[in-house]
N, C-alpha and C positions, 0 to 999 in steps of 0.2 A: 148697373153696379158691377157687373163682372167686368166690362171693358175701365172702369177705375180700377177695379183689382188685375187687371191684367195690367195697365199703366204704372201701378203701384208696386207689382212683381218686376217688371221690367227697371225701373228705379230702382229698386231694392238692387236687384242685380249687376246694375250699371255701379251704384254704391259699391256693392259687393267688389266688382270687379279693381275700380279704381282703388280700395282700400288694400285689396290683395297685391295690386300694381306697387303701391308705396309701402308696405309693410315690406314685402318681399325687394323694395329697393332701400330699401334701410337699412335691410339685413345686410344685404349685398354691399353697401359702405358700410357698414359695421365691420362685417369679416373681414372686407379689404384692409382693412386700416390696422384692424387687430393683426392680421397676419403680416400689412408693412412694419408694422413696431414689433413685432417679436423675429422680423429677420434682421430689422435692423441693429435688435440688440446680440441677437447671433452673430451679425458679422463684426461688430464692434467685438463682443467676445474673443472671437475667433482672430482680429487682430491683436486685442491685449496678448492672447497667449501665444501668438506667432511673435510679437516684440517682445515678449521674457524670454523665449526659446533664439533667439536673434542674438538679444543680449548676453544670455551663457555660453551660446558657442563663437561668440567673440571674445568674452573672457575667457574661454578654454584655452581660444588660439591664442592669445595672448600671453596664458599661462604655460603653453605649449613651447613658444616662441623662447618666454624666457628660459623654460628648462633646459632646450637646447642650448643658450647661450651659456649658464652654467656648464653642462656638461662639457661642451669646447673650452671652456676656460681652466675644467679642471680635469682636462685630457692632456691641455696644452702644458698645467703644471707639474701634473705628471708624467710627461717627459721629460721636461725640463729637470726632474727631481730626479729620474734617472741615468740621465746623462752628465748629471752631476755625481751622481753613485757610482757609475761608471767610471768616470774621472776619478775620482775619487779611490775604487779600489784599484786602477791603475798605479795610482802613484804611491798605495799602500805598497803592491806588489813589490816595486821598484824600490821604494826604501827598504822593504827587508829583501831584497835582491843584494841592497848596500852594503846589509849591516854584516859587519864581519861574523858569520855563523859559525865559520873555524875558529876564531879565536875564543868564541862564549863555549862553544864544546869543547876547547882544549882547558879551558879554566875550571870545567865543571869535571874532565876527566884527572885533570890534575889534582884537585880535590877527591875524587875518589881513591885513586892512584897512593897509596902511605909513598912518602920520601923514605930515603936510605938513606 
């Protein structure tokens, strides 16, 4: 009887062993798997918000881009506006350089001036 209960412990054991084998290899593709799917979804994550952050600072540059163009456009017209102003109070200067100033102040002194 004892050498069946020792055949019977040794079975148990052998049982034992191989259940532990595949419990413990179960786990181990369990975890693998769980943890290939949640890096996978972290790296998907991680490039969603690397292609949002891509995409805005391509639309910065782009809105970058254009404000420069604006500004040169309205640097350029405001020179243009000044060199027109320029011009402009040139040839103010020069028509009242023209205009006879003696004669409108002898008009206006005469006017103050009583005749005799």
């Amino acid at each position: 009887m004892s050498d069946k209960l020792e055949a019977e412990a040794e079975i148990y054991e052998n049982l034992k062993h191989t259940i532990n084998s595949s419990v413990v290899q179960e786990t181990k593709e369990r975890l693998m798997t769980e943890f290939t799917q949640k890096e996978e979804l972290l790296v998907k994550g991680f490039e969603g918000e690397r292609n949002i952050l891509v995409a805005k600072i391509s639309e910065a540059e782009m809105l970058i881009a254009e404000e420069i163009k604006q500004v040169c456009k309205l640097n350029f017209q405001q020179e243009k506006a000044c060199e027109k102003a320029a011009r402009c109070s040139k040839e103010v200067c020069v028509r009242c350089a023209c205009t006879p100033y003696v004669k409108s102040q002898s008009n206006i002194n005469s006017k103050m001036i009583p005749s005799v």
